[in-house]
C-alpha positions in Angstrom: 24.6 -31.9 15.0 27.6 -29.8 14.3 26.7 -29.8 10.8 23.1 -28.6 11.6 24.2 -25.8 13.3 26.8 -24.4 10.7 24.2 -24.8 8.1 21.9 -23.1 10.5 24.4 -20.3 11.0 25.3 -19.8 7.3 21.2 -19.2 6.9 21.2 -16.7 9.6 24.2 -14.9 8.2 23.3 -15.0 4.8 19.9 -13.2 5.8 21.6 -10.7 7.9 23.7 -9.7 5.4 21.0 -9.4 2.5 19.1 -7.3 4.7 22.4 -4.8 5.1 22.3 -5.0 1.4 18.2 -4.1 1.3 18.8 -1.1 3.5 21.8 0.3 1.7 20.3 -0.1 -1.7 16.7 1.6 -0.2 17.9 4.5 2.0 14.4 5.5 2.6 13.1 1.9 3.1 15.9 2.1 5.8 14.6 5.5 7.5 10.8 4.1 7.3 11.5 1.7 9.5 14.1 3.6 11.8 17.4 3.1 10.5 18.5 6.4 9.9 22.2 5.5 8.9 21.7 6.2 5.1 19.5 9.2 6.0 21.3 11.6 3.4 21.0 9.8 0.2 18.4 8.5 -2.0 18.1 5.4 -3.3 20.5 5.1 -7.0 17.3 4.4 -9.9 19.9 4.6 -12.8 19.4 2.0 -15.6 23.2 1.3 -14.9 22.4 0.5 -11.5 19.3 -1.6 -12.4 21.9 -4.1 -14.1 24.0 -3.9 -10.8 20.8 -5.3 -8.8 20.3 -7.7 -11.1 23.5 -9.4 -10.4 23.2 -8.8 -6.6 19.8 -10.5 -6.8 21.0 -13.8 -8.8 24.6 -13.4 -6.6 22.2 -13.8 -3.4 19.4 -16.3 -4.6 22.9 -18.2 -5.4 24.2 -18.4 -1.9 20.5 -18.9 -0.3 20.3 -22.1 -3.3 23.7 -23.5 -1.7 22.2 -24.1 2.1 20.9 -27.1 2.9 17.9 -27.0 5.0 17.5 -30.0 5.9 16.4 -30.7 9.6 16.1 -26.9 10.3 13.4 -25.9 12.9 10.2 -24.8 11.3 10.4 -21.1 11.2 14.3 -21.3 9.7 12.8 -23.3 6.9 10.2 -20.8 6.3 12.7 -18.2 6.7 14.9 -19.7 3.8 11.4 -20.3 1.4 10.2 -16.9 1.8 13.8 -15.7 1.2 14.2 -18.0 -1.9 10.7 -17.6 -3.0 11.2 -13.1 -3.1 14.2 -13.3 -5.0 13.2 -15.7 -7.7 10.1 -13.2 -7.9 12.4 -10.3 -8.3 14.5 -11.7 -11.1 11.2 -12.6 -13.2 9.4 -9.2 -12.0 12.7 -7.1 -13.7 12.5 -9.2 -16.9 9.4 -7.1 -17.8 11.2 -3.6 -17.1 8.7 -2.4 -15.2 10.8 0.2 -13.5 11.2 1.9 -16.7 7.8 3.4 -16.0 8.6 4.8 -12.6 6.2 7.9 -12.9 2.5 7.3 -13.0 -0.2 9.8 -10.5 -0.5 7.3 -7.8 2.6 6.2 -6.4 5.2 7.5 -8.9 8.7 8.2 -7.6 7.8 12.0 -8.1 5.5 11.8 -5.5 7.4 9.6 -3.2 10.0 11.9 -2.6 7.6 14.5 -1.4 5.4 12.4 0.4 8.4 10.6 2.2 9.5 14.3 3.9 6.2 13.5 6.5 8.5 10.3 7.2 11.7 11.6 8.2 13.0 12.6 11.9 13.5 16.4 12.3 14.4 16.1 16.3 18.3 16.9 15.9 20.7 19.0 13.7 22.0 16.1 12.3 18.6 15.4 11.1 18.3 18.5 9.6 21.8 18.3 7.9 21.0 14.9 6.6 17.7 16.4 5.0 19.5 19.4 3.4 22.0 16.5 2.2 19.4 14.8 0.6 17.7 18.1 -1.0 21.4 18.9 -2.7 20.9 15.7 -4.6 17.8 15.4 -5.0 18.1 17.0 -8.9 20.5 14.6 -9.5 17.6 11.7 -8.9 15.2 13.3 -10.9 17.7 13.5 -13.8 18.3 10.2 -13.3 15.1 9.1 -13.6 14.0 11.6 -16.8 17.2 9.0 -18.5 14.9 6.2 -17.6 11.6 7.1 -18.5 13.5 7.8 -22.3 14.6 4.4 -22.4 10.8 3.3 -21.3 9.8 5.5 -24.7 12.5 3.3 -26.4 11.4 -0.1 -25.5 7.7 0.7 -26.0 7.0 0.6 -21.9 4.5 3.9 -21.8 1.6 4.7 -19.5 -1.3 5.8 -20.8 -1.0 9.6 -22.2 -4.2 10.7 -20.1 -2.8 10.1 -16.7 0.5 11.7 -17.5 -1.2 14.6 -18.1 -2.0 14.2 -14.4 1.4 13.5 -13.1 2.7 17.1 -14.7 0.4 18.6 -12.9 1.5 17.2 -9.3 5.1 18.3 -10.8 3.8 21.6 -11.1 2.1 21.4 -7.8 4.9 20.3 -5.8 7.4 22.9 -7.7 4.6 26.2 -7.3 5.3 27.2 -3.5 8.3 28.7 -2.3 10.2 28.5 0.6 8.3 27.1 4.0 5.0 26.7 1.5 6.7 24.0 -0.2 6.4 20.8 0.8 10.0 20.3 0.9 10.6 23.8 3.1 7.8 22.8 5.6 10.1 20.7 7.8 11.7 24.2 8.9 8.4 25.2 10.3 8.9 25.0 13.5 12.5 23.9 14.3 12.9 22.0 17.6 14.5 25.0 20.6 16.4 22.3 21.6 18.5 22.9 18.5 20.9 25.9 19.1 19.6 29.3 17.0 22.6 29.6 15.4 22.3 26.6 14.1 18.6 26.9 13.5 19.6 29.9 11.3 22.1 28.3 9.0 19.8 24.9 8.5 16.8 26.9 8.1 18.6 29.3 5.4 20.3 26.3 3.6 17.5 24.1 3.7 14.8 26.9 2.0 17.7 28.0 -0.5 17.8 24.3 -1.8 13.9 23.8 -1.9 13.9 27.0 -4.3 17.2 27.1 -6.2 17.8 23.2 -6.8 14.4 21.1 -5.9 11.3 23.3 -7.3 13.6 23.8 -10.6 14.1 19.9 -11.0 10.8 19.6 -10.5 9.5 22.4 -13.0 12.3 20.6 -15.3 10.4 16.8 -15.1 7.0 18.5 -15.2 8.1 19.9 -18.9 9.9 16.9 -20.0 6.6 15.1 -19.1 4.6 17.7 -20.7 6.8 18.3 -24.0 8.6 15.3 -24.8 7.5 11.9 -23.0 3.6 12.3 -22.5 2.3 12.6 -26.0 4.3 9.5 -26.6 2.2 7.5 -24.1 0.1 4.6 -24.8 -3.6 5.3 -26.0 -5.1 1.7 -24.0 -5.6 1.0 -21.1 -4.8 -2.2 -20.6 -1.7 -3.6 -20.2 -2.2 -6.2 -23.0 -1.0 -3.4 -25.0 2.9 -3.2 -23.5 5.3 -5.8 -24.7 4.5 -9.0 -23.6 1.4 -7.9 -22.1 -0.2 -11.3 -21.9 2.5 -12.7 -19.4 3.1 -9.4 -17.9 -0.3 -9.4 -16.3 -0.3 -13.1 -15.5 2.9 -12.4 -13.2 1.8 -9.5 -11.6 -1.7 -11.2 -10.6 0.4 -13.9 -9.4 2.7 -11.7 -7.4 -0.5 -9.3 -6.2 -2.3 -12.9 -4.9 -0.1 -15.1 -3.7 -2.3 -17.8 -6.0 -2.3 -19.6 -9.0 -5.8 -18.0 -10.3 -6.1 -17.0 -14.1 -7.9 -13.7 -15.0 -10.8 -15.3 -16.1 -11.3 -17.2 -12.8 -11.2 -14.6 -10.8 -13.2 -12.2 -13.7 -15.8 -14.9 -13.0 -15.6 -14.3 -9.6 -15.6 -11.0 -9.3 -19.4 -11.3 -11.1 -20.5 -14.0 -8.1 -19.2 -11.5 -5.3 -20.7 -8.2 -6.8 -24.3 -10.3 -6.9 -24.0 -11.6 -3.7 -23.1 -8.1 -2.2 -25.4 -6.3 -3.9 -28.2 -8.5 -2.5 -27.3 -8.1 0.8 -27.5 -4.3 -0.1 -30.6 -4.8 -1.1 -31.9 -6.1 2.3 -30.4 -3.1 4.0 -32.1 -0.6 1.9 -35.6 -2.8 2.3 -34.4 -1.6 6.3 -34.2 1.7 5.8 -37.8 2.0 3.3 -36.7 1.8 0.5 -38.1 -0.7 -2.7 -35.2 -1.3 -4.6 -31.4 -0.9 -4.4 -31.0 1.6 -7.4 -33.5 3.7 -5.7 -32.0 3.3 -2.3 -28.3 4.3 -4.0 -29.8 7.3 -5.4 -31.0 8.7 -2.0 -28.2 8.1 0.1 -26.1 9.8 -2.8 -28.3 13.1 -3.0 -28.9 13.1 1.1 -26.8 16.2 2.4 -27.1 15.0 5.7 -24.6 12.3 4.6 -22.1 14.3 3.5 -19.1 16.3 5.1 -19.5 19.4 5.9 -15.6 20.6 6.5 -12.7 18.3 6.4 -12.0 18.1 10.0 -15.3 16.3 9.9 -13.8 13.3 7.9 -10.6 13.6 10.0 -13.0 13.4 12.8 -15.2 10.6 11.9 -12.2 8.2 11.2 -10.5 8.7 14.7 -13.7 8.3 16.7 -14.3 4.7 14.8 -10.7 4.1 15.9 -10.8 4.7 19.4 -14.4 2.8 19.9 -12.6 -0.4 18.0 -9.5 -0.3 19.8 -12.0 -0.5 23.1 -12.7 -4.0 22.1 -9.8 -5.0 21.0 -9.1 -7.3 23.9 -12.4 -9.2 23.0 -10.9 -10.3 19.4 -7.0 -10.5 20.1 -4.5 -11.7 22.7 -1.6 -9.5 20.4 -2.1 -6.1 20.0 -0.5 -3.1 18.5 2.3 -0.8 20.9 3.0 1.7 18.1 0.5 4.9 18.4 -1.2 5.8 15.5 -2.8 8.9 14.2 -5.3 10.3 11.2 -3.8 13.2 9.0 -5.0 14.6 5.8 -4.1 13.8 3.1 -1.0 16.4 1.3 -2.8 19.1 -0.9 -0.3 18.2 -3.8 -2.1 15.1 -4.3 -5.7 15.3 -3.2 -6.8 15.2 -6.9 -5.6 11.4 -7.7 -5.0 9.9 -3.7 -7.7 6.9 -2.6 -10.1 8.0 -0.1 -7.8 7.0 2.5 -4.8 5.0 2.9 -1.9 3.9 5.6 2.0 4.5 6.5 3.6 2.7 9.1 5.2 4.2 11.9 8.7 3.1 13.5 9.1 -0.3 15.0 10.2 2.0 18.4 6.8 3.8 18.2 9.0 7.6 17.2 6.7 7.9 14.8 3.3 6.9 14.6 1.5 4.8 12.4 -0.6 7.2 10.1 -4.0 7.1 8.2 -4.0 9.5 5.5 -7.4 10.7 4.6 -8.6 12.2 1.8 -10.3 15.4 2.6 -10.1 17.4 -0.7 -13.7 18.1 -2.1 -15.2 16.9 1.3 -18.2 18.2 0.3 -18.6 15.5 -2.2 -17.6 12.6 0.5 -20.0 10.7 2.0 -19.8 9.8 5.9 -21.9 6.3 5.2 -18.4 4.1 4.2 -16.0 5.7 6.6 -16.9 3.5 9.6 -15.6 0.4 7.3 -12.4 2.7 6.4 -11.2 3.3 9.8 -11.5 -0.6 10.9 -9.7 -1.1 7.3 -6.8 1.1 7.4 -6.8 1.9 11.5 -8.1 -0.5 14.0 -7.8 -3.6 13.5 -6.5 -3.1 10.2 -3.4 -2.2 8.7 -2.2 -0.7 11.9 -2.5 -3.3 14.0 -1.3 -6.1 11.5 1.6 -3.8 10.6 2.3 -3.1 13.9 2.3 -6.2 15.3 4.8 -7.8 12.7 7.7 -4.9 12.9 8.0 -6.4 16.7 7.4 -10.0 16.3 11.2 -10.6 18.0 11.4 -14.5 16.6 11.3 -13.1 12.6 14.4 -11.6 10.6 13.4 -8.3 9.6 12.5 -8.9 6.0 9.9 -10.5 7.5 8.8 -8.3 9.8 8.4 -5.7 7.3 7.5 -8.2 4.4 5.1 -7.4 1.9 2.6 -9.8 0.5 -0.3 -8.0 -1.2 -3.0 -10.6 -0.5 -2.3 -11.1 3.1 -2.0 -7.1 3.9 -4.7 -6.1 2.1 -7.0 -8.8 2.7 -6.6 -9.1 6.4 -7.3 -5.3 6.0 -10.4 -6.1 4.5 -11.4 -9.1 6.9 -10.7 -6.4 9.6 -13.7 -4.3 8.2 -15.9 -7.3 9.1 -14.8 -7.8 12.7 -16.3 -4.6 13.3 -19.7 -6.1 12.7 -18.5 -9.2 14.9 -18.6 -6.8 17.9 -21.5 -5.0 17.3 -20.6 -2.1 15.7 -22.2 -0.6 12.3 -25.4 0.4 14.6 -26.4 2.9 11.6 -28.1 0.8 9.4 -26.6 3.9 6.8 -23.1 2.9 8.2 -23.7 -0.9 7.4 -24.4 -0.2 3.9 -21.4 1.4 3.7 -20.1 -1.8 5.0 -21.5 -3.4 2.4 -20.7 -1.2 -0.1 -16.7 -1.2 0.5 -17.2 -5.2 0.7 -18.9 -4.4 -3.0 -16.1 -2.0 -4.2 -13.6 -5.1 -3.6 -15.8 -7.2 -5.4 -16.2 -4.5 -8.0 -11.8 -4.9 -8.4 -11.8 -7.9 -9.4 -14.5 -7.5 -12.0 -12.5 -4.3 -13.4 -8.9 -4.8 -13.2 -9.6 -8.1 -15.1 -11.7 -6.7 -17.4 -9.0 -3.8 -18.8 -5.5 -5.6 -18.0 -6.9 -9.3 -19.6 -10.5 -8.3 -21.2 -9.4 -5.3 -22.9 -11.6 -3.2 -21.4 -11.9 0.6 -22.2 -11.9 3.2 -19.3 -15.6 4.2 -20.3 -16.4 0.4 -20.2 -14.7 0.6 -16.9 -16.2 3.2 -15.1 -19.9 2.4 -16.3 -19.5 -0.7 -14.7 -18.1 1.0 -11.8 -21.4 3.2 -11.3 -24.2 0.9 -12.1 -22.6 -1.9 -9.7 -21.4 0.7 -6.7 -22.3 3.7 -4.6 -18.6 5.2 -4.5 -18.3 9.1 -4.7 -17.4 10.4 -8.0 -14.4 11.4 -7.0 -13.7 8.3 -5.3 -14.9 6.3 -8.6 -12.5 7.9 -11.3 -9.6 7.7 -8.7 -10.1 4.2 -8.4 -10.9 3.4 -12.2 -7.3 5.2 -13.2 -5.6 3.4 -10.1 -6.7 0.2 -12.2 -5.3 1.3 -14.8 -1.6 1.3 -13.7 -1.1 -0.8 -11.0 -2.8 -4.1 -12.6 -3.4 -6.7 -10.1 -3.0 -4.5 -7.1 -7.0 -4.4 -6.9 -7.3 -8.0 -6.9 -5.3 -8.7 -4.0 -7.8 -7.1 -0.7 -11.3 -9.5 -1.8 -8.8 -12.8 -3.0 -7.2 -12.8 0.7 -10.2 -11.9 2.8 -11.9 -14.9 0.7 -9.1 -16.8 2.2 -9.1 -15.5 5.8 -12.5 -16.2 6.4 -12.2 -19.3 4.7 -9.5 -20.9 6.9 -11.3 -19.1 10.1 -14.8 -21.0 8.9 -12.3 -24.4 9.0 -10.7 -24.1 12.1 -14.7 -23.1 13.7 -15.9 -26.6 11.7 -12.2 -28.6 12.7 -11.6 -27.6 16.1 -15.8 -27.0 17.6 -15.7 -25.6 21.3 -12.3 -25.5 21.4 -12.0 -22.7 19.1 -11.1 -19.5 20.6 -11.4 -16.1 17.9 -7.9 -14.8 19.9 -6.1 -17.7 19.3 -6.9 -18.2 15.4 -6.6 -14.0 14.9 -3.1 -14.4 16.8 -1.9 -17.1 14.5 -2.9 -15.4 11.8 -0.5 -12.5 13.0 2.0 -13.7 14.6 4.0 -14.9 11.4 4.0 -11.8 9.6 3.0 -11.0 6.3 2.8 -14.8 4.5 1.6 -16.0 0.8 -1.4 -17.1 1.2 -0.7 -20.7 0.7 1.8 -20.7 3.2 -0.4 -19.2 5.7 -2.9 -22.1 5.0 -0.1 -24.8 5.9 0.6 -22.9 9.0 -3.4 -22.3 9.9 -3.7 -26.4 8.9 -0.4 -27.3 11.2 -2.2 -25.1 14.2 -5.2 -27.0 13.7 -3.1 -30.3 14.1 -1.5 -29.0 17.3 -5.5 -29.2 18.6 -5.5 -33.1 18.3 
């Protein structure tokens, strides 16, 4: 027994202290959760520090190899497997170099550090000193990662040249207004009274001097680096066949996306079964509404102005009332349920060009910040209202919010698990969230259930496309005339999510490859366990683990079901 519990101690230790080690190496994973001790300093993305956290990460999957697990309670063991199982996945992952492409126009680091001044606390003048901190270096990052994209051009690791023209232009976006316009100087605007004026004064002054002598300069600098010297170097396909390695670079990254063992061409194959089946049930909806045939039916809901925005505020709008009728009924589906507040924001103006149609940011664990859905109200006259009903259940209620939510306060898991990140889980509970609006009777519109259908049929669609370019070799126009003749996305929408493909391979695959499995292991436990099966009880199991691979969240589904005999 003694033994047991040293061994058990030496895994609770050794977790403890990796997750110090997370936080320090990720300053601004550490203030996105509410650790704000590293809030003046950016994470280090030097190539010399790359070879750093490749010895930490073999030091550490070293010392979690050494414990015996043997006779540890259940969630220990999973604790030490998910542990294990990230950091052998993190050694592989930085085989392929991937971080030597660390700017592309959706999620690039360029972007990141604007977007991630929304995140920060601005209630104290310390907070405001550790933000002008971080502004003073924030040059010094941006040179750092100009040396890395370089060494990217050396060892043939290039986006494609089309979307770095894109990402200059965010540079240029970003650097363009001065002084409170800038998305770096906004945090001035207002300051809190609490915060005495003479100190008000001399953060506000520092803070805007920063923004336009040091940040909007770096900026400008990357944007013409980009622009000169590393874009017209960038690959001409789209796939990512083309980079080193290409083969068994996509196989690990569909792997890592999916949590499964699924080869391209399986899931290509799939992706053809789902977009029939969806599209047929399309079909019936439109036979609802009067019309003879679904490329008929697409066509008029496309060209109706009565389903379109009229202002953004009207998108903003539409989202939040869908969230506040499904977190009504919330008590009907779930015995857990989400205690951090959430709200619905537009999306920044720096990025409105290449962001999705919507996406989400946690809040805190302590509910300081809110949860946020980020909506994409540029062009709004060219966004149709008939899919945003499945949106807000996706990214909202009883989405991504909730599930996020719900595992940053589960008090029985170590934090990397509360804030653990499996793709397939996340994205396809997100999905399987979309449905459980139906379950309760929403999607009354018969226009708002094709939409339904039609985001159902966009997931479909991903596994169809990112296949196709990343293991197919597919080109972008092959791409996106798939895309229209097998959805009813926005234009917009449709070349967004065409070039989002494009550099994130596998990312796509992950929300229709978990909901496949969600709804899979719910239709088991309705067949296994007959009346006793209570829709709380599964949808709590399924959250009260946290973010799991999806074949470890089947043993636990099939161990739940045992419990039951």
């Amino acid at each position: 027994m003694e033994d047991l519990e040293h061994r058990r101690a030496a895994l609770r230790a050794a977790i403890a202290d990796e997750w110090e080690y997370e936080l320090r190496e990720s300053p601004e994973l550490a203030t996105t959760i509410g650790d704000y001790r590293y809030n003046d300093r950016w994470s280090d993305v030097s190539l010399e520090h790359v070879e750093q956290q490749k010895r930490d990460t073999a030091g550490w999957l070293a010392r979690f190899e050494a414990i015996d697990i043997a006779s540890f309670p259940e969630q220990e063991s999973l604790d030490h497997r998910l542990m294990v199982r990230n950091l052998r996945e993190s050694l592989e992952g930085l085989e392929f170099k991937d971080y030597e492409m660390p700017v592309d126009q959706m999620d690039g680091l360029h972007l990141m550090f604007a977007q991630f001044v929304g995140l920060l606390p601005f209630a104290t003048a310390e907070h405001y000193e550790q933000y002008l901190g971080r502004l003073q270096t924030l040059p010094q990052v941006l040179e750092q990662v100009t040396d890395v994209l370089r060494q990217g051009e050396r060892d043939g690791l290039m986006p494609p040249r089309f979307l770095l023209d894109k990402t200059v232009e965010q540079c240029r976006t970003i650097a363009g207004p001065a002084g409170e316009g800038n998305a770096f100087g906004r945090p001035v605007v207002p300051m809190p009274e609490d915060i005495p004026p003479a100190d008000r004064e001399r953060l506000r002054t520092g803070i805007l001097a920063a923004v336009d002598t040091l940040v909007r300069p770096a900026y400008q600098a990357l944007a013409d680096f980009i622009a000169r010297d590393y874009a017209p170097k960038g690959r001409t396909e789209m796939g990512v066949w083309a980079l080193p390695d290409g083969e068994r670079r996509y196989r690990y990254a569909v792997r890592r996306f999916t949590t499964t063992d699924l080869n391209p061409e399986e899931i290509h194959e799939l992706g053809l079964q789902e977009v029939a089946r969806f599209e047929a049930e399309q079909a019936g909806i439109c036979e609802r509404l009067g019309f003879t045939g679904l490329h008929a039916c697409r066509t008029a809901l496309a060209s109706d102005p009565a389903l379109y925005a009229t202002s953004r505020q009207m998108l903003l709008d539409r989202h939040a009332q869908y969230i506040g009728h499904m977190q009504a009924k919330l008590p009907d589906l779930f015995g857990l349920l989400p205690a951090i507040p959430l709200e619905v924001r537009s999306v920044e103006d720096y990025r409105e060009k290449e962001a999705a149609a919507a996406e989400y940011h946690p809040g805190t664990p302590d509910g300081s910040r809110p949860g946020i859905v980020y909506v994409n109200t540029g062009d709004h006259e060219k966004r149709s209202l008939v899919g945003i009903e499945a949106v807000a259940y996706h990214e909202g209620l009883p989405g991504h919010h909730m599930q996020t939510s719900i595992a940053q306060r589960l008090p029985e898991l170590p934090p990397f698990r509360q804030h653990g990140y499996f793709g397939a889980y996340i994205e396809g509970w997100a999905l399987y969230s979309e449905r459980l609006g139906k379950d309760v009777g929403f999607y009354e519109d018969p226009h708002s259930d094709f939409g339904r259908v039609s985001n159902e049929l966009l997931r479909a669609v991903r596994l169809v496309l990112d296949t196709g370019v990343h293991h197919k070799r597919w080109s972008r126009e092959q791409m996106v005339e798939y895309f229209r003749a097998h959805s009813a996305e926005d234009e917009p929408d449709l070349q967004a999510e065409v070039d989002r493909y494009i550099v994130l391979p596998g990312q796509a695959l992950s929300y229709k490859l978990g909901e496949l499995e969600i709804t899979r292991l719910r239709e088991r436990a309705r067949a296994t366990l007959g009346p006793r099966f209570d829709i709380r009880a599964f949808h709590d199991k399924l959250l009260d683990g946290g973010a799991l691979p999806l074949d470890v969240l089947a043993e636990r589904i099939g161990s739940w079901m045992e419990g039951y005999r």
